[in-house]
C-alpha positions in Angstrom: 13.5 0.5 45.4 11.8 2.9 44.5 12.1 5.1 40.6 10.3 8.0 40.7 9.2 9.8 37.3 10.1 13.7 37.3 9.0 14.1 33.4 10.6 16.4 31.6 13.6 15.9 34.1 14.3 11.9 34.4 14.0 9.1 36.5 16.2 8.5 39.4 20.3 9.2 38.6 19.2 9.5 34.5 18.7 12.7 33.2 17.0 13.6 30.0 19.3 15.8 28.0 22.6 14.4 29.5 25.7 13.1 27.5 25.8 9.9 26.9 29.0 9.2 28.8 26.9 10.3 32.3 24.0 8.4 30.8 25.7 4.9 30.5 27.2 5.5 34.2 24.0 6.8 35.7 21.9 3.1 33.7 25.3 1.3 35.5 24.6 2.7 39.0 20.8 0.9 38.6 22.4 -2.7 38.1 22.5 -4.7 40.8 25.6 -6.4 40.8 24.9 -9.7 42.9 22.6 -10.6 40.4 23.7 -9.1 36.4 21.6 -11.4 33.9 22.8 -11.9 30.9 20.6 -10.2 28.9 21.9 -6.9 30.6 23.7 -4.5 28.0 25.8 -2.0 29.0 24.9 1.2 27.5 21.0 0.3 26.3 19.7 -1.3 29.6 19.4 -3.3 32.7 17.4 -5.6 34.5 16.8 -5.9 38.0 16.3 -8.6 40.4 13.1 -8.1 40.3 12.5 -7.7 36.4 12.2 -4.3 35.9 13.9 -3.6 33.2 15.5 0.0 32.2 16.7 1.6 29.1 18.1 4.5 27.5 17.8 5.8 24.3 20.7 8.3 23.2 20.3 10.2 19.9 23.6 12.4 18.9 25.4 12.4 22.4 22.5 13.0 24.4 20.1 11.4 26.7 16.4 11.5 24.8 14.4 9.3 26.2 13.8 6.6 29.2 11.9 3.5 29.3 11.3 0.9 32.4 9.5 -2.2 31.9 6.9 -4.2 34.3 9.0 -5.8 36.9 7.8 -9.2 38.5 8.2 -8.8 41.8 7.3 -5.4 44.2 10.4 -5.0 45.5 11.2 -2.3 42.4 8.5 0.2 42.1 7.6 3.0 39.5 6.2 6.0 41.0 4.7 9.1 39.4 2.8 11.2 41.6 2.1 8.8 44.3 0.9 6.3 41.4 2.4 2.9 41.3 2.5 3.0 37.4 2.8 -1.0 37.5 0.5 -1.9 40.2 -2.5 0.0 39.2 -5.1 -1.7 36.3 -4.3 0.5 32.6 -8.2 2.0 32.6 -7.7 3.4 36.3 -3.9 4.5 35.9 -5.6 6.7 32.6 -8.7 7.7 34.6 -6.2 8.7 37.6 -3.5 10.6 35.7 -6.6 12.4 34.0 -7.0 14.0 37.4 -3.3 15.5 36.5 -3.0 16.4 32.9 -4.1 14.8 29.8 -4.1 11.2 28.5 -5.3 10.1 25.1 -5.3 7.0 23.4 -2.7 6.3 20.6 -4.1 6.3 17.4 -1.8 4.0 16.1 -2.1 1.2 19.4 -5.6 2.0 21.3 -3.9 0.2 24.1 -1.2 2.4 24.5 -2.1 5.8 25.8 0.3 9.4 26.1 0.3 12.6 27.7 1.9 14.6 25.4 2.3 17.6 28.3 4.6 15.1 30.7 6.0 13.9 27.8 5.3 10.2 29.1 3.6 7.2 27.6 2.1 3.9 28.9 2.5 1.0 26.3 0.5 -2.8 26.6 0.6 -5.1 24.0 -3.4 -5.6 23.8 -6.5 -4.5 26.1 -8.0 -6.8 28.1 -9.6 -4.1 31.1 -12.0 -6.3 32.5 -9.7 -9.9 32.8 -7.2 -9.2 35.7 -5.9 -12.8 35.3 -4.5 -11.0 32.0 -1.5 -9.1 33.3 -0.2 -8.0 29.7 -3.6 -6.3 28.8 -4.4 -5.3 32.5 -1.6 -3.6 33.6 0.9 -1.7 31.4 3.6 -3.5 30.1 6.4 0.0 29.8 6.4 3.7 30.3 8.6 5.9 28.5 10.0 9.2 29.9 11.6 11.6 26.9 12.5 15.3 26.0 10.5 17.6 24.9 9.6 17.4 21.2 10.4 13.6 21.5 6.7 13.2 20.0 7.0 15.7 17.5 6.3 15.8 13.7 8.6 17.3 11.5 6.1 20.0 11.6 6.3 20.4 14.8 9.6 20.1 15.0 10.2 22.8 12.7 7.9 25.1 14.8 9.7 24.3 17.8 13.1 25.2 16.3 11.7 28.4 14.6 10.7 29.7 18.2 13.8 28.8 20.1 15.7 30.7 17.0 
């Protein structure tokens, strides 16, 4: 299957800015119910058949963010604009989704990288660009999907509530 990333909207049935009622029902529609590991919890996330995992995070009644983990297998893939988030080495996924918008490096984790204008960020747990035999530094390991001012400082924050006042 299939999940396509539409930042700021969602990915697939979950929807950024939802309750958390629809939120919980949409994450339930993703599990595949011939195969419901145990580490599946209702409300926070699910794993597929083939690994990918997917979770919510719901902050005062409502949807804020989305995260979907490496899967194992192909058979679950994670799209965004043709890209196959999971497939494609960290380096060329930045370099590629450059083409689209911009990508910077966190300055807390150099091998995670964000673009703040999709409101999306790729996350490894270390770099290792030139050994492919190292899939957790290779590839990225998560992306995370969340509403606008998700990244915010309380600055920011502040600013964005002064102008929608």
């Amino acid at each position: 299957m299939d999940f396509d990333l539409a930042p700021p909207n969602g990915v697939g049935p979950l929807r950024i800015g939802t309750n958390r009622h629809s939120a919980d029902a949409a994450l339930d529609s993703l599990r595949d119910l011939s195969a419901v590991p145990e580490s599946d919890r209702p409300g926070q996330h699910v794993f597929r058949p083939s690994g990918l995992m997917i979770s919510i995070h719901c902050t005062r009644d409502m949807l804020e963010a989305i995260e979907l983990g490496r899967p194992s297998t192909r058979t679950d893939r994670v799209i965004f604009r043709g890209l196959d988030v999971f497939a494609i080495p960290a380096r060329e996924l930045v370099h590629r989704m450059g083409e689209y918008t911009s990508i910077e490096a966190d300055p807390d984790d150099p091998a995670s990288f964000v673009a703040p204008d999709l409101l999306l960020s790729f996350w490894r747990p270390f770099a290792a660009d030139d050994e492919p035999e190292e899939e957790q530094g290779y590839y990225f390991s998560s992306v995370l999907l969340a509403r606008p001012g998700y990244y915010d400082t309380p600055a920011q924050a502040a600013e964005r509530l002064h102008q929608s006042a």
